[in-house]
N, C-alpha and C positions, 0 to 999 in steps of 0.2 A: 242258195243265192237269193232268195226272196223276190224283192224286187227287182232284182236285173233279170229275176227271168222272164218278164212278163215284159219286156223293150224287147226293141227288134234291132238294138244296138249290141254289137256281138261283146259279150265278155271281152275286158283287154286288162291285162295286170298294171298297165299304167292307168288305167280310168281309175282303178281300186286303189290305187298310189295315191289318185289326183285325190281322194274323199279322206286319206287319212290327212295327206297333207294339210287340205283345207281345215280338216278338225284342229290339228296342231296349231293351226294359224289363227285360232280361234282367240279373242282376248281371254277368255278365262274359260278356256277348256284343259283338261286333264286325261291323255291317253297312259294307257297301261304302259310299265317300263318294259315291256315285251316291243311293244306296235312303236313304242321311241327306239330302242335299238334295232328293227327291224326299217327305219325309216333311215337312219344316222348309215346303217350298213350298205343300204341300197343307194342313197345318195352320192356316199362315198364311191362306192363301187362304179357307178359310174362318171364319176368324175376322173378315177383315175381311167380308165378306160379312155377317155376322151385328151388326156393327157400324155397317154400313153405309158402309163406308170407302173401300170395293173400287174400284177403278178398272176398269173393261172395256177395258183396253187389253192384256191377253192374256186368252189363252185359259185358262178355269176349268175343272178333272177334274172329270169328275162324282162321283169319290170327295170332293171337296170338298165339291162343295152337298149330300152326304148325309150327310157332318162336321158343315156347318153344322147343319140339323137336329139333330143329336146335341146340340151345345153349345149350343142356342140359351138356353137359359133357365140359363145357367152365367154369370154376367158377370165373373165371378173368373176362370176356368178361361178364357175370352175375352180378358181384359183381358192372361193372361200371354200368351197365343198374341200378340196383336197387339204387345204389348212385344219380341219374337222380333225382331235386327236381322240375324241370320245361322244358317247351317246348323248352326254349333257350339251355340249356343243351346237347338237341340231336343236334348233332352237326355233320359236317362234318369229324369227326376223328371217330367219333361212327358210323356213317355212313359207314366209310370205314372197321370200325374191323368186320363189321356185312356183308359186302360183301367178305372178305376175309373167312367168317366162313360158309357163301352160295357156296362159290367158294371153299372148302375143305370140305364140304357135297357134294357136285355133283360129285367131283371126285373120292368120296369114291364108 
């Protein structure tokens, strides 16, 4: 963990969410097609979750159900996540609404 070990902020899989995100949102960053599908899955996942759509037939991160939370009272910022049909989709603009919605949870 590098540097998160030397904070005395406890690990949380949404902090680790919040840095990839931020990197995506980046104007001319390029993350690995792994850490894009990984980001596309977990966003979606819990979108549907917060929609109530979700199917338990895989297994849910728990950086998601603490996404869910984040989003839950967004139904716009929902509505896009679940409109998501592929990894290309997550996108640098969904990237940003999803940091804009991290950055007005922290302030609350």
């Amino acid at each position: 963990m590098g540097m998160f070990s030397i904070t005395d902020r406890p690990n949380s899989p949404l902090a680790i969410l919040r840095i990839l995100v931020r990197e995506m949102s980046e104007e001319h960053s390029s993350v690995p097609e792994e850490v894009h599908a990984y980001l596309y899955k977990t966003a979606l996942d819990a979108a549907l979750l917060v929609s109530r759509q979700s199917n338990n037939h895989h297994k849910i991160e728990p950086e998601a159900i603490e996404l869910a939370f984040e989003i839950a009272d967004q139904p716009e910022l929902v509505k896009m996540l679940v409109g998501m049909r592929s990894p290309n989709q997550f996108d640098k603009v969904i990237a940003r609404r999803l940091l804009t919605e991290f950055d007005r949870v922290a302030a609350a």
